[in-house]
C-alpha positions as CSV (number, residue, x, y, z in Angstrom):
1,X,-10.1,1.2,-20.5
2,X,-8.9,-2.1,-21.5
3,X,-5.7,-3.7,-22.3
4,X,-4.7,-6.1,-25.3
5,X,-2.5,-9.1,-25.3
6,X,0.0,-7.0,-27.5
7,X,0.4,-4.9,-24.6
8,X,1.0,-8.1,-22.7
9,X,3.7,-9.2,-25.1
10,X,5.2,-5.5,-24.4
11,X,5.3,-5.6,-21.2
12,X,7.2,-9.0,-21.5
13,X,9.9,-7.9,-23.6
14,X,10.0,-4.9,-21.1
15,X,10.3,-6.4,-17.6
16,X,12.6,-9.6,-19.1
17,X,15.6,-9.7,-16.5
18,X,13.8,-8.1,-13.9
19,X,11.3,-10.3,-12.9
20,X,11.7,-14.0,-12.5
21,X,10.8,-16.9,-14.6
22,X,9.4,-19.0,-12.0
23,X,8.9,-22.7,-11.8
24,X,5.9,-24.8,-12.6
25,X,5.1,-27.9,-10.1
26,X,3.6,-30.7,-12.1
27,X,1.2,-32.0,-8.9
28,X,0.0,-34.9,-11.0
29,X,-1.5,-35.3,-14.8
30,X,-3.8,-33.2,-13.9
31,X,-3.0,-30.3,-11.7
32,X,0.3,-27.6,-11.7
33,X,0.8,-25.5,-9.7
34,X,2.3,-21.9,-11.0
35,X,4.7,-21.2,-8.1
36,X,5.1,-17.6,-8.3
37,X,5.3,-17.7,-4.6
38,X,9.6,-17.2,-5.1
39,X,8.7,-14.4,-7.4
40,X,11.4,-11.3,-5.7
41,X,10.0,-10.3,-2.8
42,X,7.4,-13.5,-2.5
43,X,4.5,-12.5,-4.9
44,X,3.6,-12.3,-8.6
45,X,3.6,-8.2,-8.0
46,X,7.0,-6.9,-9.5
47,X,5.7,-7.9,-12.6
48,X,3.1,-5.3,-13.2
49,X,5.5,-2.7,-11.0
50,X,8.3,-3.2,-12.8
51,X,6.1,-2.3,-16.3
52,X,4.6,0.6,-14.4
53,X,8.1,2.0,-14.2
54,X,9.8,1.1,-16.9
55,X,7.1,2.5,-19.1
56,X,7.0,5.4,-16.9
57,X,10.9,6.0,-17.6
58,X,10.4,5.8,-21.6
59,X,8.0,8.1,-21.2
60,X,10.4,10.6,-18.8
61,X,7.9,10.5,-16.5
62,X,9.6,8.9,-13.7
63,X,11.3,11.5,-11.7
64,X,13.4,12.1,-9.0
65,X,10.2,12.4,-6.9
66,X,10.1,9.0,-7.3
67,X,6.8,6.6,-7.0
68,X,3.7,6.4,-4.2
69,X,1.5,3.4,-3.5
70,X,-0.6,2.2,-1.7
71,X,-0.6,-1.7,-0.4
72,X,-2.0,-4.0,2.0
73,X,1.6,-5.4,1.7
74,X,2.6,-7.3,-1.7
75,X,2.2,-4.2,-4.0
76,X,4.0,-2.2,-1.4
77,X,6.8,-4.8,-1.8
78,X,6.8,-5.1,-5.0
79,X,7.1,-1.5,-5.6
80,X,9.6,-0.6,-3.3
81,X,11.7,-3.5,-4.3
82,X,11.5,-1.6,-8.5
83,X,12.1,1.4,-6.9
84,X,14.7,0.5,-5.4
85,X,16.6,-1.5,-8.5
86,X,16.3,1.4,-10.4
87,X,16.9,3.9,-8.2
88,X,14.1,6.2,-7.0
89,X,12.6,6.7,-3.8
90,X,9.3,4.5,-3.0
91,X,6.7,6.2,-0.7
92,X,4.2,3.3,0.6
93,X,0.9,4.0,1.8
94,X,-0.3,0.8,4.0
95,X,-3.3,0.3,6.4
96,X,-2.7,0.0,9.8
97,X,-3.9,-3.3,9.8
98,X,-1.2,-4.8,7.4
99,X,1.1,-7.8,8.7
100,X,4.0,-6.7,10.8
101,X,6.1,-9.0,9.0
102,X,5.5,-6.6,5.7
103,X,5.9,-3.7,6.5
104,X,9.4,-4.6,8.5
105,X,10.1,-6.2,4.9
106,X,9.2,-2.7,3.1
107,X,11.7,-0.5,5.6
108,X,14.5,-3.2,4.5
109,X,13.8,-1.9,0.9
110,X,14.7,1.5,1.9
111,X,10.4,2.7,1.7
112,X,9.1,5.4,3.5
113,X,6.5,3.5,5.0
114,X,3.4,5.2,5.9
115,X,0.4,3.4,8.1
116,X,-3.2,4.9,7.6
117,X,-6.6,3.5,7.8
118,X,-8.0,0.0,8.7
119,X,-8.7,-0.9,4.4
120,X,-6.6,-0.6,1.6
121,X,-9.0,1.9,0.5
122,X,-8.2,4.6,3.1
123,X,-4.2,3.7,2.2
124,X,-4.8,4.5,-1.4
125,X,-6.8,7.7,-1.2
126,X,-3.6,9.2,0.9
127,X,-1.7,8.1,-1.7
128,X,-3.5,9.6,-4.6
129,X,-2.8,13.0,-2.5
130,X,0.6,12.5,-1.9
131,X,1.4,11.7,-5.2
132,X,-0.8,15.0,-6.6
133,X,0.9,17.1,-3.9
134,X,4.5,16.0,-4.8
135,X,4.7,15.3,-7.7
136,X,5.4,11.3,-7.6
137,X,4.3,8.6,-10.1
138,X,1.5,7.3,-9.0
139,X,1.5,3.3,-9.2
140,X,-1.7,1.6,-8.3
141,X,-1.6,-1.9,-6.9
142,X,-3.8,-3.6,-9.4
143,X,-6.0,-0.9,-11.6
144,X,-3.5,0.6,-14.6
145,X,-3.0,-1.0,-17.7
146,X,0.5,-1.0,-17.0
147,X,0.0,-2.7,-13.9
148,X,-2.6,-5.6,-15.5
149,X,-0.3,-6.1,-18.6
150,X,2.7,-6.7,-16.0
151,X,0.9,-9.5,-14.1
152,X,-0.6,-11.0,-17.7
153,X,3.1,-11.7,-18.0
154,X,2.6,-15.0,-15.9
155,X,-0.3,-16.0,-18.2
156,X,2.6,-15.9,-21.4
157,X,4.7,-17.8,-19.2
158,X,2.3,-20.4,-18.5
159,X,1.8,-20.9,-22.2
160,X,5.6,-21.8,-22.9
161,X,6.2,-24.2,-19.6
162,X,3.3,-26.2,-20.0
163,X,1.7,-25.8,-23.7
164,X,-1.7,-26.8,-23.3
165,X,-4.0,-26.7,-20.2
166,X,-7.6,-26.3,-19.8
167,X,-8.2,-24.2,-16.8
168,X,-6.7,-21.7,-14.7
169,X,-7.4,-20.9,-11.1
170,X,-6.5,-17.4,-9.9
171,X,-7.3,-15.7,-6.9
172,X,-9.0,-12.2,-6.9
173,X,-8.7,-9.2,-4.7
174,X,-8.6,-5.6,-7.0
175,X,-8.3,-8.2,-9.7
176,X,-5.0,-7.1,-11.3
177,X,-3.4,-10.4,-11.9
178,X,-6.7,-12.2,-13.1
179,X,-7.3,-9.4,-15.8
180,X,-3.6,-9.8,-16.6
181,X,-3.9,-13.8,-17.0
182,X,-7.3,-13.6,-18.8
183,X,-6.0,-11.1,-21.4
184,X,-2.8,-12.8,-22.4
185,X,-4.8,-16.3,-22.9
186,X,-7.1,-14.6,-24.9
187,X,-9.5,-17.7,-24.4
188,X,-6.7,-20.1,-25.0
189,X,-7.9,-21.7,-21.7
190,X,-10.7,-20.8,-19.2
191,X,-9.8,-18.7,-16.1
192,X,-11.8,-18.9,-12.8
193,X,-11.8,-16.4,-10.6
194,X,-11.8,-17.6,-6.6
195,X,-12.2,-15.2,-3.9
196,X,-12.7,-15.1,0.4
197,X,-16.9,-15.2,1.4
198,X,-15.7,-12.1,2.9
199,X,-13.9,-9.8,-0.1
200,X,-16.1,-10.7,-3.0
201,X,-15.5,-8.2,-5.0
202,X,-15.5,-9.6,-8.3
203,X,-18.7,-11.7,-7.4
204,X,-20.4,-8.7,-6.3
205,X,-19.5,-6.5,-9.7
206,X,-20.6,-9.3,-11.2
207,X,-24.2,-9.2,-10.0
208,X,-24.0,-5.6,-9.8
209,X,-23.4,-5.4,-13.6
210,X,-20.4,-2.7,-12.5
211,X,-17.8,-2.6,-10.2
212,X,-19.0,-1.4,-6.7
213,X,-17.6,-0.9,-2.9
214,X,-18.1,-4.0,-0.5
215,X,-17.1,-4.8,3.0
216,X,-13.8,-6.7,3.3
217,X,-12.6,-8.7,6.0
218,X,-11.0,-12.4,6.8
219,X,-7.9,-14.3,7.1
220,X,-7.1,-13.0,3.2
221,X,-7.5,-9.2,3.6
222,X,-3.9,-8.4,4.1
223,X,-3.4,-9.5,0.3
224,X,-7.1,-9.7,-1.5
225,X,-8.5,-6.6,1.3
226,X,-9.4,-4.5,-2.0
227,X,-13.1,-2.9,-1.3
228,X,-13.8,-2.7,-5.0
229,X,-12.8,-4.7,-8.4
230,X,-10.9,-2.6,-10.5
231,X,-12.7,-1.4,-13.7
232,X,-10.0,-3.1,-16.0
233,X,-10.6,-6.2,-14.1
234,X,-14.0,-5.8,-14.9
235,X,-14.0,-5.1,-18.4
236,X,-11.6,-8.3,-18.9
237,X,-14.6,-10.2,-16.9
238,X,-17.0,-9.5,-19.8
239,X,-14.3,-9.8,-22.3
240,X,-13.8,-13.0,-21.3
241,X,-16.4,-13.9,-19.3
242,X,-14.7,-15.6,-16.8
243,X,-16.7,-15.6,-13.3
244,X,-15.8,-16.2,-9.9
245,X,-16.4,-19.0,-7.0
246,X,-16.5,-18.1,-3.0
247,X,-14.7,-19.9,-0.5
248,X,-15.5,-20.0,3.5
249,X,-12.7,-18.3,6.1
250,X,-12.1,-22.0,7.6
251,X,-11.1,-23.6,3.8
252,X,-8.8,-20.9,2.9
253,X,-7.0,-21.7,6.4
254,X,-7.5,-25.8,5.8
255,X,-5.8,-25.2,2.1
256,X,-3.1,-23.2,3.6
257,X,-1.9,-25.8,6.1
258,X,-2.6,-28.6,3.2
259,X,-0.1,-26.6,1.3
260,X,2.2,-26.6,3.7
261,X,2.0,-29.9,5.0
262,X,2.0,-31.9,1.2
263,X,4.2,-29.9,-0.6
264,X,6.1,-27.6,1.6
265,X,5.1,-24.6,0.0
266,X,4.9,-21.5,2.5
267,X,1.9,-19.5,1.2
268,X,0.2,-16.7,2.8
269,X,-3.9,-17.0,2.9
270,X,-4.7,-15.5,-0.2
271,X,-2.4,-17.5,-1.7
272,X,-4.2,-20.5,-0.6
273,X,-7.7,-19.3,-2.0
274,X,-7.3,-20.8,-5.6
275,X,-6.0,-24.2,-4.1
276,X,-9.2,-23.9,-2.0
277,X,-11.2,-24.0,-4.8
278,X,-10.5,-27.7,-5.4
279,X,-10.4,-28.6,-2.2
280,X,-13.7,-27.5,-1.1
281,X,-15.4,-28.4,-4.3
282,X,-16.3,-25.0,-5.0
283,X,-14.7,-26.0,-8.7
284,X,-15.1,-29.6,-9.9
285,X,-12.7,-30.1,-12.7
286,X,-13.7,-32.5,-15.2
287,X,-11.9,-36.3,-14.9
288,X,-9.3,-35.2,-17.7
289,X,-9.2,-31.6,-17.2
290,X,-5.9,-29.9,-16.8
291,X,-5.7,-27.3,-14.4
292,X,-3.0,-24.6,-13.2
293,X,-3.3,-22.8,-10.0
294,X,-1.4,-19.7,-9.2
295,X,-0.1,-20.3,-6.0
296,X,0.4,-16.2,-5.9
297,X,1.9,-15.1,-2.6
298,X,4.4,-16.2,0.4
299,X,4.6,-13.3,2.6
300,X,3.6,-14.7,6.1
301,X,4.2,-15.6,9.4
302,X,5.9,-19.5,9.2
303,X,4.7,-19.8,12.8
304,X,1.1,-19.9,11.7
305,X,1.3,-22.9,9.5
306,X,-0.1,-26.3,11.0
């Protein structure tokens, strides 16, 4: 499976009005920030939801059944917020472990929230049955070419606001958005992928030479808790052979609150993984490099910012 930038351009003509066009922060020079943090329902996910869908509908295969999904929060959102603009029931899967600030959010979008498992992985395999037993559309949070040509709508985006840039810094869970980005660059810039020490998934399919199951745990596991890379994520990796840096549990908190306290922006932790790439060091731009980090997701507790 793979998916092309034309299906990128599609999915942009597609989704236009449903998704926002969010801001880029010109940091200095050198550095932007992409803030899809104030993306509806505070992540970059409607985008590839809202293509699911709306594909779906041309296609008369969105049904009265509605949709299923399973989420360690953000895709949840995401897809109960689509569901609910175009009106069709949402049936989310989540692990027990997800935020309580989430899944409150999900029940005001009208979901029929259901808590399984400690992983995304347990969440997902309920909702692959429920969706075979019922009937539903099945959306997966980060692993159908729907999905991945949604979120490569941010890449297209990135291209008209700020022209030329050299790299982009994306974090990676399943690895949905990063596929998304890569593909509609097409090599127009470079895109590293940056990821907890403790969900490495990309890093580990990497040296695997194939996608394959690892343990998942940290601060970031309510938004990059995905126990394997997705194959489409992995086939854009060798397609574009972008690779992936690790970041410690204590820098992805230390970027978080630097977020916070230097810009205001309210980010949950995997939203502060790519930032953490810079400030750890883990990715040493060049002195005139240009780089864009996707700052990806605000769906956390404000109490916990220092």
């Amino acid at each position: 499976m793979t998916v092309s930038r034309d299906e990128v351009l599609a999915a942009a003509r597609r989704i236009d009005g449903r998704v926002r066009r969010t801001p880029v922060l010109q940091v200095s020079p050198t550095l932007a920030f992409k803030l899809e943090l104030v993306q509806h329902v505070g992540s970059f996910k409607p985008r590839g939801a809202f293509n699911r869908l709306l594909s779906a509908k041309e296609q008369g295969a969105l049904t009265g059944q509605g949709i299923v999904t399973a989420s360690g929060g953000n895709a949840g959102l995401a897809a109960a917020y689509a569901a609910r603009e175009l009106g069709v029931p949402a049936r989310i899967f989540v692990p027990r472990t997800a935020p309580a600030p989430k899944v409150a959010r999900l029940r005001t979008l009208d979901a029929d929230v259901v808590q399984v498992g400690n992983e995304y992985a347990e969440a997902h395999e309920a909702a692959v049955a429920a969706s075979e037993e019922s009937g539903a559309l099945l959306l997966h949070a980060y692993d159908q070419p729907e999905v991945v040509a949604g979120q490569g709508t941010l890449g297209l985006e990135l291209l008209e606001q700020l022209g030329g840039f050299d790299t982009v810094l994306v974090a990676v869970g399943g690895g949905g958005l990063i596929a998304g980005v890569a593909t509609a660059l097409e090599e127009r810039a470079r895109v590293i992928g940056v990821e907890p020490e403790l969900a490495p998934t990309l890093h580990r399919a990497l040296e695997a030479g194939e996608p394959v199951d690892v343990q998942v745990g940290g601060v970031a596991a309510d938004s990059l808790g995905a126990r394997r890379l997705g194959a489409l994520a992995f086939d854009a990796a060798r397609r574009y052979d972008f690779g992936s840096v690790l970041i410690a549990e204590d820098a992805i908190v230390a970027a978080r609150n630097e977020l916070w306290q230097d810009y205001r922006l309210a980010v949950e932790h995997g939203a502060a993984v790519a930032y953490a790439a810079l400030t750890t060091g883990a990715y040493e731009p060049a002195a005139d490099e240009r780089v864009v980090v996707i700052v990806c997701g605000a769906n956390t507790d404000p109490a916990t910012l220092g």
